[in-house]
N, C-alpha and C positions, 0 to 999 in steps of 0.2 A: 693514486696510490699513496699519497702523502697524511693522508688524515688515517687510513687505516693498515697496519704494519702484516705482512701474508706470511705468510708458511705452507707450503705445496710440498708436497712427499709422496711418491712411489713411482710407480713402472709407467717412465712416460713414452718409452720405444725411442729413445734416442740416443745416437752415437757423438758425444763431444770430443774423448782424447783428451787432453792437458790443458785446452782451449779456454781462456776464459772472453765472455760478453766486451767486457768493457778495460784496458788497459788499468783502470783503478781499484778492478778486482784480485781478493784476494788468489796469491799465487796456487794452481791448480796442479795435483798429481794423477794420475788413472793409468790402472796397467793394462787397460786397452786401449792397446798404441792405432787401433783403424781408423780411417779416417773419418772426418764431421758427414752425420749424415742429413739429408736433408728437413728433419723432424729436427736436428742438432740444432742447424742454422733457423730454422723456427721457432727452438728453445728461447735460442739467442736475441733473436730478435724482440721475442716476449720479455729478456729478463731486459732489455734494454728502454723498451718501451716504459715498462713498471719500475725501473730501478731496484728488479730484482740480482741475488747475488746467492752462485751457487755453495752448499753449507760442502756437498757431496764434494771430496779431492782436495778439500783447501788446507795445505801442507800444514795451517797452525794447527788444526784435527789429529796431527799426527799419518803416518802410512797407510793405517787402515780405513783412512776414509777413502782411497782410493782404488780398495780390494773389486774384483768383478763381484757382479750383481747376480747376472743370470746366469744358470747353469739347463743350457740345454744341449741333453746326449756330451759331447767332447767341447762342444761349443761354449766358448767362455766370454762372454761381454759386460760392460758397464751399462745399465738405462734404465736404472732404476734412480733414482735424485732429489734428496731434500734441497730447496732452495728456498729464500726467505727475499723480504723486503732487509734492504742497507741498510737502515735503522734498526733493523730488528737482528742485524750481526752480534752484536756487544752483548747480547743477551743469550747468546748460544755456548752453555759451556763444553759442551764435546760432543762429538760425532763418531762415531763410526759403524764399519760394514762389518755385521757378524760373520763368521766361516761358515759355508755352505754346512747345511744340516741334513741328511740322506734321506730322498725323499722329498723333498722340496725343488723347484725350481730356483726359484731367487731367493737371498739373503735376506735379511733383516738389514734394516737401516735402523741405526739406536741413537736418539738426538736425546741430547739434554737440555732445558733450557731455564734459564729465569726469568718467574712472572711478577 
């Protein structure tokens, strides 16, 4: 993962929480407080393998990158998630989760970045 720098974005079915991979990641928000689920701890495993690093929650994004994702029926969760290569942080100038739109299931994820 080192010669080429990733960017991964959308509905990957998984529940992290506030959790982040690795202790040297940036610090994480989400206001779905349920617990990791097992697609999470897979997430996890993958960002740690790749030194990947999630963009989705990370308090420098500001609150709203922590807004829920999915909207099904009452049901409200986080599992939708941009995540990038480490290297490829410094180059992310803002993140965030649009407000649910009527009509849609999940949110928009709106990344900025510089190339």
């Amino acid at each position: 993962a080192g010669k080429f720098k990733i960017l991964l974005k959308g509905d990957l079915n998984a529940r992290t929480s506030s959790n982040t991979p690795s202790a040297n990641d940036p610090v994480r928000i989400s206001k779905d407080d349920k617990p990791m689920s097992g697609r999470g701890r897979f997430l996890f495993r993958l960002c740690n393998d790749y030194d990947l690093v999630f963009i989705s929650g990370a308090q420098c994004f500001g609150p709203s990158s922590g807004e829920f994702t999915s909207f099904q029926g009452s049901h409200r969760t986080v599992i939708d998630y941009a995540i990038c290569s480490r290297s490829l942080l410094p180059q992310i100038r803002s993140f965030k989760v649009e407000p649910q739109i009527k009509g849609f299931d999940h949110a928009a994820l709106v990344l900025e970045i510089e190339v």
